[in-house]
N, C-alpha and C positions, 0 to 999 in steps of 0.2 A: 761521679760515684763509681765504687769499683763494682765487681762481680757480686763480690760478698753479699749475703744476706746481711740486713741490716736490722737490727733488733732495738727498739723503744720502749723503757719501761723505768723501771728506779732503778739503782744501783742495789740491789739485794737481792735476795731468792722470790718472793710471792707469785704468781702465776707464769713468769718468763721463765722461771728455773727448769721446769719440764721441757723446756723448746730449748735450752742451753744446750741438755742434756743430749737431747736424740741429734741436733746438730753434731756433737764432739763427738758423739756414737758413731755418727755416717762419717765422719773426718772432713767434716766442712769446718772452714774456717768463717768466723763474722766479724761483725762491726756493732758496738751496741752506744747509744745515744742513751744520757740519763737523763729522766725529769729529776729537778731538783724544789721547783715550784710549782704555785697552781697557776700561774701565769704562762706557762711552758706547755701548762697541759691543754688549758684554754684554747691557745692558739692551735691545736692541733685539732681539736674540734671545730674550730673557725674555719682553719684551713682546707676544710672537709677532708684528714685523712683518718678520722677515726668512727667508721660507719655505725657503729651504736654509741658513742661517746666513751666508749672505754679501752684501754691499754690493756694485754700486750697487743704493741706493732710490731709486725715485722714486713721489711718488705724487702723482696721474691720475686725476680723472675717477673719484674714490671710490673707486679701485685703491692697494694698495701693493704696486707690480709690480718683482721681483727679475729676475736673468739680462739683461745688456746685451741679448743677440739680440733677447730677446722684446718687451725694452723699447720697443728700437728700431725693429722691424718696425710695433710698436703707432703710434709716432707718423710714421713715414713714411705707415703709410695712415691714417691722422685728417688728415694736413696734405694727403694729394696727391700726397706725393714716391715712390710705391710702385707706379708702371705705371698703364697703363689694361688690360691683362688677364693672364692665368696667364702667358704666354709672357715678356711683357716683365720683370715678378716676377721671374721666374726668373733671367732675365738679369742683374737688379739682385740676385739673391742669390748668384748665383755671381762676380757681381763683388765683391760686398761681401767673401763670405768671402773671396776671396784677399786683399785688400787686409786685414783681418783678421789674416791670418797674417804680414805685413809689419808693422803694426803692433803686433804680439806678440810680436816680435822686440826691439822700438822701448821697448816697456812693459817688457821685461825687460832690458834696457839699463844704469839708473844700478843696478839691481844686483849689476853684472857684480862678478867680486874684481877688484881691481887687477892682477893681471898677466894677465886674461881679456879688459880692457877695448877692444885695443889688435883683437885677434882677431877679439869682437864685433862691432866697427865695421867690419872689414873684409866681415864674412860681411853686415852691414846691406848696406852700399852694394854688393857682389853681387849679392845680392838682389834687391834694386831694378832693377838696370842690367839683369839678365841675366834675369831674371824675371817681376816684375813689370811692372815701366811700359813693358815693352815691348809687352804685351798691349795696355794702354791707347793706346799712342802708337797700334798697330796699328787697331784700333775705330776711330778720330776721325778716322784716314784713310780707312779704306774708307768707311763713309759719310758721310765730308765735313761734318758736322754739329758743331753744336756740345756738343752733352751726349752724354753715352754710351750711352742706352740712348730709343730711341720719339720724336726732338729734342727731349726736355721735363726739364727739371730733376728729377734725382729723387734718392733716396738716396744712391746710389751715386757721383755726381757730387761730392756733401758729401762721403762717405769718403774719393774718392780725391784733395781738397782739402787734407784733412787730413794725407793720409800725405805728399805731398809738401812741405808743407811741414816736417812733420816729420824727413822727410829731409835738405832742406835745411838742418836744423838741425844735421845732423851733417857734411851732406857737401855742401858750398854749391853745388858745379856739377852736381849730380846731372842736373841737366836739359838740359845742353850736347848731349847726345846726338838729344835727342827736341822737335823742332821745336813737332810737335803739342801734347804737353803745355806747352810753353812759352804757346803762345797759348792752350789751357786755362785754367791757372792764370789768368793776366793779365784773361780774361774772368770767371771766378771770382771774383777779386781784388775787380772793380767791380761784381756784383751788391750790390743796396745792403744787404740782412740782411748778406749775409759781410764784408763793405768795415765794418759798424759794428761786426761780431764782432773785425773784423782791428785796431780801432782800441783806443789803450793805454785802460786803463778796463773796458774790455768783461769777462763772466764768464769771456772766455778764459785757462786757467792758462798760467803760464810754463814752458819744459823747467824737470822734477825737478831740483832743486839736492839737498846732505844733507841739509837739514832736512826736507824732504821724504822722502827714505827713512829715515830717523830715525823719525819720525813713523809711516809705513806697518810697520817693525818692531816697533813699541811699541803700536799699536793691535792689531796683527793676530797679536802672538808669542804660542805655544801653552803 
């Protein structure tokens, strides 16, 4: 096995996508291994690498570390993107969870039932407008800066990368409102790790299509 982190999960966005993300952030490069059955996932539990029975895996540094949070927390401070003390930490973890809970809304999305779909999307873009990104618009104004938390790239700045554009995948104007995030993003955009993550090619998944939920059904049904 080489250096690389190596990442286990399906070939689409659901809970791995946020570890994709802070990875390509830090300019690490991976390896990523798809379940494609539930026969695949089985053995992973058999083979005791997956300590609650559940994916994403990723393993690290001689780790086979389960639970996104923990994952995540792990490689934001190996790379640097995780404060320089408890106070700022903090900042970056209350920002993350909310953004967390926006995007857990996002992950359960393609599988709404069809007449739920319509509902979903509006309680999404809600959300967003009314709750979330207004915080954020609010932060970048008061202190004029360009990252969200200490002026230095961190975690959190990648999350809230993600959710907005994941937004905008549903709800194109989402940002008409919020000036601040507008220039956000846009300098986001051109940091050179996320500008090569943003580029077609890249381990970036595309939104869920059905095969995709197709797939997460068939791996994961009890």
């Amino acid at each position: 096995m080489s250096g690389k982190p190596r990442l286990t999960y399906l070939n689409g966005r659901g809970r791995m996508e946020p570890i994709r993300w802070l990875l390509a952030a830090a300019g690490v490069e991976f390896e990523e291994v798809y379940l494609e059955t539930k026969e695949q996932y089985e053995k992973l539990i058999k083979d005791g690498f997956l300590l609650f029975q559940q994916v994403p895996l990723v393993e690290i540094d001689g780790m086979k570390m389960v639970q996104t949070r923990a994952i995540m927390s792990y490689i934001a401070g190996k790379y640097n993107l995780y404060g320089k003390d408890l106070k700022e930490r903090a900042l970056i973890d209350m920002y993350v969870e909310g953004i967390s809970d926006l995007m857990q809304m996002i992950l359960m999305f393609p599988f709404s039932p069809p007449d739920a779909k319509e509902k979903n999307l509006e309680s999404i873009k809600e959300r967003a407008t009314n709750r979330y990104f207004p915080v954020f618009e609010k932060v970048l104004k008061q202190h004029g800066q360009d990252f969200l938390v200490g002026n230095k790239f961190s975690w959190a700045d990648v999350q809230l990368m993600e959710a907005i554009l994941a937004v905008e995948e549903k709800v194109p104007d989402v940002l008409s409102g919020f000036p601040q995030l507008q220039v956000f993003k846009t300098k986001m955009s051109n940091m050179p790790t996320i500008k090569k993550f943003l580029q077609p090619g890249s381990p970036r998944k595309p939104p869920p299509d059905a095969h995709y939920v197709e797939t997460v059904l068939k791996v994961f049904k009890k």
